[in-house]
N, C-alpha and C positions, 0 to 999 in steps of 0.2 A: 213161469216162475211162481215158485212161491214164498211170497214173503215170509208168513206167520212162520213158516218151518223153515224157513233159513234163518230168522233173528233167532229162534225157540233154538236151535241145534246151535249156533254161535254162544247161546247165552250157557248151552252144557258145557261146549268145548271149555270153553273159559272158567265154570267153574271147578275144573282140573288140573289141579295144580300141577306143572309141569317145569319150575324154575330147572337151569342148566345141574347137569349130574340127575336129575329126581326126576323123571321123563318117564319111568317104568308105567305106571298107574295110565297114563293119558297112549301113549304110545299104545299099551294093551287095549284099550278102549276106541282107539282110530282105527286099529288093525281089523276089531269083530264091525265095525262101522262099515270099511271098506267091503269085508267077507258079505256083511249083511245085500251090500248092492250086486253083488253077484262079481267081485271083482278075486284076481288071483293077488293074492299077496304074501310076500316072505318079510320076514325081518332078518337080518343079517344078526352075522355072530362078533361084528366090531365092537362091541360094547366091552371085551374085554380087553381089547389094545387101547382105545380111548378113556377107558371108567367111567363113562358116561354112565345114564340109570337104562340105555335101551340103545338096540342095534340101527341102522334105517330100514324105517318100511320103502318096501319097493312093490308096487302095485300095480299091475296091467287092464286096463279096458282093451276089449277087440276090436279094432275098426269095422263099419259098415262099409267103408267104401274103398276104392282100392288109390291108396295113397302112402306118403312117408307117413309116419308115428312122429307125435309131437310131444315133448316132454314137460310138466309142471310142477314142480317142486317148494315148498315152504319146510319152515322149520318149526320144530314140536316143542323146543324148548323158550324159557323166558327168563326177562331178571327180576332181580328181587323186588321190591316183598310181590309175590306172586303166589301166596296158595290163602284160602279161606277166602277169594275174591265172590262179591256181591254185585252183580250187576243193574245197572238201574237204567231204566230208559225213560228221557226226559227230554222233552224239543227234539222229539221224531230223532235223537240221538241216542245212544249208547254209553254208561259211565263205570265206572267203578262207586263203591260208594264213598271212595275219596280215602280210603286206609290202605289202598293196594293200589299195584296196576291195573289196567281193563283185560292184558295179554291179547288185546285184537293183533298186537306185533308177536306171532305171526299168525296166528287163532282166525283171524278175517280172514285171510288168504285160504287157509284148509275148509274153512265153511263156504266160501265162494266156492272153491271146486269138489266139493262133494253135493253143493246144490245144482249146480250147474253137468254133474254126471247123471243128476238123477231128471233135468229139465231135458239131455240127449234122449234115456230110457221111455219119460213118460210120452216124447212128441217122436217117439221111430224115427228120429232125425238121423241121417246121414252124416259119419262123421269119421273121420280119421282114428287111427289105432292111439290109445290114448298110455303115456306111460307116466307114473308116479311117484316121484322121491320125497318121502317127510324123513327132514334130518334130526336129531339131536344134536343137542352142545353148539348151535350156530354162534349163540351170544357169545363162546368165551372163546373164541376162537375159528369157526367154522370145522369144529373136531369134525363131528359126522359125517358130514358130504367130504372132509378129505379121507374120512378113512372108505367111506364108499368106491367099492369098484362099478367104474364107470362104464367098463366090457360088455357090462349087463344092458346095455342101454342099446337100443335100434335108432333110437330120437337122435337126426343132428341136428337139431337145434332144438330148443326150449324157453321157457317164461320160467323165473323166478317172482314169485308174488310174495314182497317183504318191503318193499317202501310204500312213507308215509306220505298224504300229499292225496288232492282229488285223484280219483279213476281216471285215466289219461295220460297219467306224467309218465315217462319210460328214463330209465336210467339205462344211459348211454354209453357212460365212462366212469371206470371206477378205477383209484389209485392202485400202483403196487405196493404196496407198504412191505418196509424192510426195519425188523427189530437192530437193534445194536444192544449189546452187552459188553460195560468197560472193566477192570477189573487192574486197580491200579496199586501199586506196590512203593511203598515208601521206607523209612527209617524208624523205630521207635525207639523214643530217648523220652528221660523228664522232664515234663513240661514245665517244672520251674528248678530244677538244678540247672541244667544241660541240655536248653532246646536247640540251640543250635549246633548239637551237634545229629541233628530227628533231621527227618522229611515225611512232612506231611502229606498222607495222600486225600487226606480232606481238601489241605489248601490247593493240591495240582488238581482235582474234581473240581474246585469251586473257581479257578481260574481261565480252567477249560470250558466250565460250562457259560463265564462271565463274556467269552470270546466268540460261542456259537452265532449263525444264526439261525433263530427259532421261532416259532410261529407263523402266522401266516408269512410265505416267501413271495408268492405271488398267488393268482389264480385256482391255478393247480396243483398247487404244492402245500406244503408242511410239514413242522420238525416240532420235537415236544419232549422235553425231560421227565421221564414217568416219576422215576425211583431213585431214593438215593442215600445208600448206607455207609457205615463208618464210622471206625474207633472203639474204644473200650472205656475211658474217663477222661476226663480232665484231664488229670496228672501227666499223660502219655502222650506224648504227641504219635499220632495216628500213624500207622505203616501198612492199614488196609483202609482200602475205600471202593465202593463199586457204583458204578450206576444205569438204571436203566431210559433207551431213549430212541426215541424212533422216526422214521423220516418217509413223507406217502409222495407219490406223484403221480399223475398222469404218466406225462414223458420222463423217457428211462434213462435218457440223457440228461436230463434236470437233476432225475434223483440220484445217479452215480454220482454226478457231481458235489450233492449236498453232503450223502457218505463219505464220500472224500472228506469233505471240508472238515466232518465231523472228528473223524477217525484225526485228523491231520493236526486241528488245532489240540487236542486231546496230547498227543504224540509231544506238541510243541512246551506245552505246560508241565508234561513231566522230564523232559529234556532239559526246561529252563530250573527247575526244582531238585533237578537230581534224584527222579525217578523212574521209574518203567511201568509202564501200559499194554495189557493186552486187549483187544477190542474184538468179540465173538460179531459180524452180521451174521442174522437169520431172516430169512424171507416169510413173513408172516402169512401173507397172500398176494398172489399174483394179479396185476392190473390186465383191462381191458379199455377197448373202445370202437365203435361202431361209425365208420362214415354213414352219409347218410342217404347212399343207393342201398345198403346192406338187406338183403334180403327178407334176413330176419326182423330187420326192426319196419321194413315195410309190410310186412305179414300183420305185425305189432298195430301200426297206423289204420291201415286198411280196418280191422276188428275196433279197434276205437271208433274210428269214424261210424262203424255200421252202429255200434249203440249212442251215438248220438253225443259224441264228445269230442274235442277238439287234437290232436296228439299232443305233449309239448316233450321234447327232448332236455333232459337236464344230465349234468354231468355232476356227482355224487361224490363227496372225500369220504366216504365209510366203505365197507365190502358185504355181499352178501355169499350165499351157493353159489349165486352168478360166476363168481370171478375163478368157484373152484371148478364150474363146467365149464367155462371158455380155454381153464389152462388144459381140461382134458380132451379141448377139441371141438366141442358140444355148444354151436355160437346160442349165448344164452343173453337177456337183458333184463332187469331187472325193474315188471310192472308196481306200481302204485297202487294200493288196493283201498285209501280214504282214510285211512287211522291219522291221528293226531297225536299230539305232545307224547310222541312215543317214552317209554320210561321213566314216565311218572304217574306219580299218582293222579294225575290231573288226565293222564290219559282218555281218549272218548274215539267213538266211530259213527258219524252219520248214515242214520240207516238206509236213503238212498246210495250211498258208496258203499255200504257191501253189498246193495241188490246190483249196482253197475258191474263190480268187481266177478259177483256170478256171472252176469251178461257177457261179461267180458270175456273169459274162460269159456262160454257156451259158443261166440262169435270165433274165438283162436283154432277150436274143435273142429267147428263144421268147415273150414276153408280149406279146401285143395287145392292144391300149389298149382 
């Protein structure tokens, strides 16, 4: 390995600005990166079903040895404030200069495996058929990797490199999260002539939401009121109101459940107000979870251990690619690649976690099944 050229090329990546939708600039710049290493790469033409600022790069290495193709994936995009980023490294660490992000989430993970393609090259290491996905738009949604077809892929199974946390940690379990969208329909009358003869759909929303329950539910679960509009003045008593709210779980029997409850008490408040309720779910992103014979997450262990780290399995209430390769089949788990206080300006990455981070990617490479 090389350090100096792994911090030096992490300190470029990052100073390219790449927040979500603005991706074109850095996407074009990853692409002649990969082309430079002698790698085949396309961009896709999704950019114009998503609006994102760039399509997914999809990029192949040729295996030396004759094995399955193994897939590794991060995302191109970041959030705010994320462009005119200053890098500083300080206590063998990595910062922002404290007016931005660092964008190591996901910027570490893409310099790990671009170093670590080039540690396969420089040491004629033997190594499996390598395949590539940088997505756009992960932060607002995981646009990218769902609009990506996944047909293109040889890889069944893969590494997503997008959590924060030492080299080591493997995300095991990630919720399904399910959107709800309520949209609730009341009476408008004046609010100080003739209120009662109005229904408020302020007061069946504030009723409804006063009977949920929300927040942490248990373990593995959670519910969380985002959004919530409604009315026109004073004088009116409200006859729109909507709101947005969402519910993750592991188990898909917990979270049907909490849906229900959701949808139900919602149903119960404008029934008791003399209103009506329509409630849209949407599936945001699909859950996963790995026992712990799974093949893939012992491929996962095994590569840990050879660089000298311990594995720890943790189960995650966020989503990454992960959860959108595991719905397409593609057993996918989602490594830790050392970044800190993700999404803030306080952001930072120790520069031994992203020389492990390469090691790590170099160790996943060379192992035949």
């Amino acid at each position: 390995m090389n350090s100096k050229r792994l911090v030096n090329e992490f300190i470029e990546l990052v100073k390219i600005g790449s927040v979500s939708k603005e991706e074109g600039l850095f996407q074009a710049d990853l692409k002649k990166r990969l082309e430079d290493l002698g790698l085949s790469v396309i961009e896709d033409d999704t950019a114009d079903q998503t609006g994102l600022g760039a399509g997914n790069l999809f990029a192949v290495l040729p295996g030396t040895m004759d094995a399955k193709p193994i897939l590794f994936s991060c995302h191109s995009d970041t959030v705010t404030p994320g462009f005119d980023i200053k890098p500083q490294i300080k206590d063998n660490a990595i910062y922002s200069d404290g007016t931005t992000i660092l964008a190591a989430d996901d910027k570490a993970g893409i310099a790990a495996i671009l170093e670590a393609i080039r540690m396969l090259q420089e040491g004629d290491v033997p190594h499996r058929p390598v395949e590539l996905v940088f997505s756009p738009g992960e932060e607002i949604g995981l646009m990218g990797a769902k609009a990506f077809d996944t047909s293109q892929l040889n890889a069944k199974y893969g590494f997503v490199l997008d959590s924060s946390g030492p080299v080591g940690n493997i995300t095991v379990a990630s919720p399904t999260l399910q959107r709800l969208d309520f949209e609730i329909s009341g009476k408008s009358a004046h609010a100080g002539l003739e209120p009662e003869k109005g229904v408020s759909a302020i007061e069946i929303a504030a009723h409804a939401i006063a009977n949920m329950k929300l927040g942490r539910l248990d373990a593995e679960t959670t519910a969380n009121i985002g959004t919530i509009t409604g009315g026109a003045a004073t004088n009116i008593v409200a006859d729109k109101a909507s709101f947005t709210a969402e519910a993750r779980s592991i188990s898909e029997d917990v979270l049907d459940t909490q849906i229900a409850h959701m949808i139900q008490v919602t149903k119960d408040a404008a029934e008791k107000f003399g209103g009506e309720v329509i409630c849209t779910p949407t599936e945001a992103s699909p859950g996963f979870a790995f026992a712990d014979d799974n093949k893939t997450l012992q491929i996962a262990h095994e590569a840990i251990k050879a660089i000298g780290r311990t594995p720890v399995n943790a189960i995650c209430g966020g989503a990454s690619d992960a959860n959108v390769y595991n719905a397409a089949g593609i057993e996918t788990v989602n490594l830790s690649v050392g970044y800190e206080q993700i999404h803030s300006c306080e952001e930072y990455i120790p520069i031994e976690e992203l020389e492990m981070a390469a090691r790590l990617v170099y160790q996943l490479a060379i192992r035949a099944e």
